[in-house]
KEGU-646008 format. One line per 3 residues: their letters; for each residue x negated, z negated, y of N, C-alpha, C, O. Coordinates in steps of 0.02 Angstrom, whole numbers, plus 50000, padded with zeros to 5 digits. Example, Ala and Ser with C-alpha at 12.3 -4.5 7.8 and 13.67 -1.06 7.14 Angstrom:
<nutis>
as> 49340,49610,49716,49385,49610,49775,49340,49610,49835,49288,49577,49834 ~ 49358,49646,49888,49316,49643,49947,49355,49606,50002,49330,49598,50057
</nutis>
This chain:
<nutis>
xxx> 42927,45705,55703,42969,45648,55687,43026,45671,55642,43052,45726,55652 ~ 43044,45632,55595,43087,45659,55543,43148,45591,55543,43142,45538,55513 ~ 43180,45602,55567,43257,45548,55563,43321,45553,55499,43367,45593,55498
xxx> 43305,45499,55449,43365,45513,55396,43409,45468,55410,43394,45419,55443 ~ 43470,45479,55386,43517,45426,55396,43546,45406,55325,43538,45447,55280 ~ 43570,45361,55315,43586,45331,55252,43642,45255,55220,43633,45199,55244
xxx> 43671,45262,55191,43722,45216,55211,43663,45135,55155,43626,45134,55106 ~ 43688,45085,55204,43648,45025,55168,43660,45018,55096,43615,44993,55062 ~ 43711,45035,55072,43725,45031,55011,43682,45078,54961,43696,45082,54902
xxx> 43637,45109,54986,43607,45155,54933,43525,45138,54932,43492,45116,54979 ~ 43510,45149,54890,43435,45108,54858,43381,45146,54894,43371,45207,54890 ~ 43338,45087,54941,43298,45120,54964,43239,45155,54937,43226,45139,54879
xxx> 43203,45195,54962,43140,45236,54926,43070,45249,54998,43068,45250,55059 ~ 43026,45256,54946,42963,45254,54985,42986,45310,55050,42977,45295,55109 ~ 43011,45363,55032,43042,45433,55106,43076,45391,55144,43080,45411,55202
xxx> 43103,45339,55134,43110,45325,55191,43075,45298,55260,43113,45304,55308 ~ 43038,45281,55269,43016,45263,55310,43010,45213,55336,42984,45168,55304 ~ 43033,45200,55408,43023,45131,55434,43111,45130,55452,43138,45161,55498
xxx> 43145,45085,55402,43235,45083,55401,43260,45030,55468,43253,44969,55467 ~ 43279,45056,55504,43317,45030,55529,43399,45035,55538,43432,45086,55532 ~ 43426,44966,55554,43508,44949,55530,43519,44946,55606,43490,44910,55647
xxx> 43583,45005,55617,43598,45004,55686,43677,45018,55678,43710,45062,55704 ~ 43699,44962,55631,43792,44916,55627,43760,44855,55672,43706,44826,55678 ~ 43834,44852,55705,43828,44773,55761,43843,44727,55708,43823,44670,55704
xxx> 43865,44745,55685,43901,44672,55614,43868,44679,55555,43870,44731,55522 ~ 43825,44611,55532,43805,44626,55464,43841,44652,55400,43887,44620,55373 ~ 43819,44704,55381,43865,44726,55298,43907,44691,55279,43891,44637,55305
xxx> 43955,44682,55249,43987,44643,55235,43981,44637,55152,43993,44687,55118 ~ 43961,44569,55120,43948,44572,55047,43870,44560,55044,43863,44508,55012 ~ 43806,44586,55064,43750,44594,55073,43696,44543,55080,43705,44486,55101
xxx> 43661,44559,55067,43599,44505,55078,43550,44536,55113,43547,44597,55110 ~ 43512,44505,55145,43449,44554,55181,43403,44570,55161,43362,44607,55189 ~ 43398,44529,55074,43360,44584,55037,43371,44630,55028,43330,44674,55040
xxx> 43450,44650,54994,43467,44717,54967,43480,44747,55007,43488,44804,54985 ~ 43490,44743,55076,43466,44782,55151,43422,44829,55139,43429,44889,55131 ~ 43369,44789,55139,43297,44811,55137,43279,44865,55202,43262,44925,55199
xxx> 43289,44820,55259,43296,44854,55319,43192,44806,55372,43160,44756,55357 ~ 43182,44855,55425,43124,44843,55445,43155,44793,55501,43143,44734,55511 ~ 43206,44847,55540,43246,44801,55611,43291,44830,55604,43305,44886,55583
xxx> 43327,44772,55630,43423,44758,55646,43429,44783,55720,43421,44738,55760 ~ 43441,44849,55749,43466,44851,55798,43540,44832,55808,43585,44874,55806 ~ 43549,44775,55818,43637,44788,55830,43667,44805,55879,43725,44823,55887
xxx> 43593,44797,55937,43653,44813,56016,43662,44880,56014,43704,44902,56053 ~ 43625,44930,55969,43641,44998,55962,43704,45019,55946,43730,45068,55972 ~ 43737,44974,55894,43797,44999,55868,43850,44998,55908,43850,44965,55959
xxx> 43897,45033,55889,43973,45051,55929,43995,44976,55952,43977,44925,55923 ~ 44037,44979,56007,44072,44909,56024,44136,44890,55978,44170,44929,55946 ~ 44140,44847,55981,44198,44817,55940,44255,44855,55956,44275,44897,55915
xxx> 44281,44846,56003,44347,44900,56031,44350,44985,56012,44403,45014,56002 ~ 44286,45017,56010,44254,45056,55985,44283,45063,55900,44332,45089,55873 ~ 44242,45037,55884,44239,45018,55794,44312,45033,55772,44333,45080,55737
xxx> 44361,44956,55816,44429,44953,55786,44463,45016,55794,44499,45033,55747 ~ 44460,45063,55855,44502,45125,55867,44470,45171,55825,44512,45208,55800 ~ 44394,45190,55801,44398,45244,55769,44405,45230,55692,44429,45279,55662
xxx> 44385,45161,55640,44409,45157,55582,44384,45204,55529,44402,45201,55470 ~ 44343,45246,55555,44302,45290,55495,44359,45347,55508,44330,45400,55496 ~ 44422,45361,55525,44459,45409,55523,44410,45472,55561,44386,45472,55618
xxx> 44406,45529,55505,44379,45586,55519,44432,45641,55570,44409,45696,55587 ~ 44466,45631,55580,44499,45671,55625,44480,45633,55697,44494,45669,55746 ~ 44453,45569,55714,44445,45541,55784,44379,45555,55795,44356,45546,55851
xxx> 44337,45583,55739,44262,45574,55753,44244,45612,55821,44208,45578,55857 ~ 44258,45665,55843,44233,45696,55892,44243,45656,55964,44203,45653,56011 ~ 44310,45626,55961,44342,45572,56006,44291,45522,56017,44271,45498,56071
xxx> 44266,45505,55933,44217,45433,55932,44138,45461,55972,44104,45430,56013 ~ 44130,45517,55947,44062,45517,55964,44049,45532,56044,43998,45515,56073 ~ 44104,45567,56073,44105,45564,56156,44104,45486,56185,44073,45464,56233
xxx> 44141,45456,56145,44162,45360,56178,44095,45346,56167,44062,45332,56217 ~ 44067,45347,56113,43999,45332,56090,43927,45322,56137,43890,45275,56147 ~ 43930,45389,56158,43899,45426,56175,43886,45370,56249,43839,45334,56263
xxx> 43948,45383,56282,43948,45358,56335,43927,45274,56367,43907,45242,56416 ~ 43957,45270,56274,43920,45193,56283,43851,45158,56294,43826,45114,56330 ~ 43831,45202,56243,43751,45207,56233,43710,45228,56319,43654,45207,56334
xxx> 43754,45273,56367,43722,45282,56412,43716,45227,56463,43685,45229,56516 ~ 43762,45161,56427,43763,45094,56489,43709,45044,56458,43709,44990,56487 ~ 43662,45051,56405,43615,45005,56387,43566,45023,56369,43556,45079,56348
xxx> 43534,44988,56373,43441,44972,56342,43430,44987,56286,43375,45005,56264 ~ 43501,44977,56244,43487,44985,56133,43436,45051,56132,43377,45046,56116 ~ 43466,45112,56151,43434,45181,56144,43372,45192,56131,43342,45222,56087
xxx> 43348,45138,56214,43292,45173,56241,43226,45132,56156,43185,45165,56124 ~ 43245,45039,56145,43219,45038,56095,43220,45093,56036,43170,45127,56023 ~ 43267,45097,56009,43279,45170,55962,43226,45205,55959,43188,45208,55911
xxx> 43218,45245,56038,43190,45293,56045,43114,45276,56033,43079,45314,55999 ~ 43088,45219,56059,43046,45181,56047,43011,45201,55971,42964,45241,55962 ~ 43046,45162,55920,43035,45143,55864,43035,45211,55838,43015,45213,55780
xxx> 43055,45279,55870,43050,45361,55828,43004,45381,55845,42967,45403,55801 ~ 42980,45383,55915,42917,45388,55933,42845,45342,55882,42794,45369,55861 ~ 42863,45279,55877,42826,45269,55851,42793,45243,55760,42750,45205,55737
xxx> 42856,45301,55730,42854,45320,55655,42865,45365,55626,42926,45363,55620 ~ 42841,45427,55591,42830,45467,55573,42903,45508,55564,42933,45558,55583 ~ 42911,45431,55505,42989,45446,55459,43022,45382,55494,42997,45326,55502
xxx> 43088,45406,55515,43150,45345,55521,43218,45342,55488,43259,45387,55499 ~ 43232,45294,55450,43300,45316,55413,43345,45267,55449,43326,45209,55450 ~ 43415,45286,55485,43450,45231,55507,43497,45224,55445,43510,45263,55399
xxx> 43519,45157,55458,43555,45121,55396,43628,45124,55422,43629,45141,55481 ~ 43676,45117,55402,43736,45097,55408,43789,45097,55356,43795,45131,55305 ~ 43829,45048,55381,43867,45036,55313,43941,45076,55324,43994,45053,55345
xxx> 43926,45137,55304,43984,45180,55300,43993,45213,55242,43940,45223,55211 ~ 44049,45237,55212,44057,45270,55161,44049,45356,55171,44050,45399,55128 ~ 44041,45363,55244,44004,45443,55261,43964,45425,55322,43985,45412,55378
xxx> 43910,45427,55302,43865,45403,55348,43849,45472,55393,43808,45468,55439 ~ 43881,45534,55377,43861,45585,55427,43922,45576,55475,43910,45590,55534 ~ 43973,45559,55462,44016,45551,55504,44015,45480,55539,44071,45454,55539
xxx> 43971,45447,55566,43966,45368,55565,43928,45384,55652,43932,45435,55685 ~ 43892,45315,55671,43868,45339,55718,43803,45343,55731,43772,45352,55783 ~ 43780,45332,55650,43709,45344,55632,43699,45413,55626,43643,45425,55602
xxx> 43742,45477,55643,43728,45538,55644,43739,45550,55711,43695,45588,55730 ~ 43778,45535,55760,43789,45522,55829,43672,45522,55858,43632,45557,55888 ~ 43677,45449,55814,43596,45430,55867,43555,45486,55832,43501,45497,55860
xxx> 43567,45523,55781,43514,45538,55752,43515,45591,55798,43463,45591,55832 ~ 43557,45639,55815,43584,45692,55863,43538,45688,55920,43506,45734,55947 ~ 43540,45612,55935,43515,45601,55998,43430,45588,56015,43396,45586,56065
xxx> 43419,45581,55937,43331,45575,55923,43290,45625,55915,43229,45633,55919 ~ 43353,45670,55896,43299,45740,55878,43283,45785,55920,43323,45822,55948 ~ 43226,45785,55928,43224,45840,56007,43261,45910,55998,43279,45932,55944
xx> 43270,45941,56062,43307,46008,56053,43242,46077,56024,43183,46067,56039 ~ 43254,46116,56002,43196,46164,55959,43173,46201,56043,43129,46244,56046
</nutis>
């Protein structure tokens, strides 16, 4: 299984795979063509309260991805996730960040990739 991550704003390509968008809030500006996403996970994404405290600020990320983390361990979003990696070769998650490694589409990807 091969997991890329990628911010929505950048043009999709055949490597990617089967794209899924795992922001709770649609892009802002966007159409769901220029998405060009397979599925919208939104219950995956960070909570709102979440979102507003970390703000993309790179000095909270480690903060964010523990809150994160923990969140993800109170729902069902994951286990789909996990679902949909299992059952595609290639997965690229989408999100609309301007560093999508620092986002929390590198958080799930963390969490998709098995340990070696």
């Amino acid at each position: 299984m091969t997991i890329h991550i990628k911010s929505v704003r950048d043009a999709p390509c055949e490597a990617d795979g089967y794209r899924v968008l795992v922001d709770r809030l649609w892009p802002r500006g966007l159409t769901r063509e220029a998405v060009a996403h397979d599925v919208w996970l939104k219950e995956v994404g960070a909570s709102g309260e979440l979102r507003r405290w970390f703000r993309g600020d790179p000095s909270r990320f480690d903060a964010f991805e523990h809150r994160y983390r923990q969140e993800l361990e109170c729902g069902e979003a994951l286990a789909d996730l996990r679902r949909i990696a299992r059952e595609h070769a290639t997965v690229t998650l989408l999100v609309d960040s301007r560093e999508p490694e620092r986002s929390k589409a590198a958080v799930l990807r963390d969490l998709l990739t098995p340990c070696p």
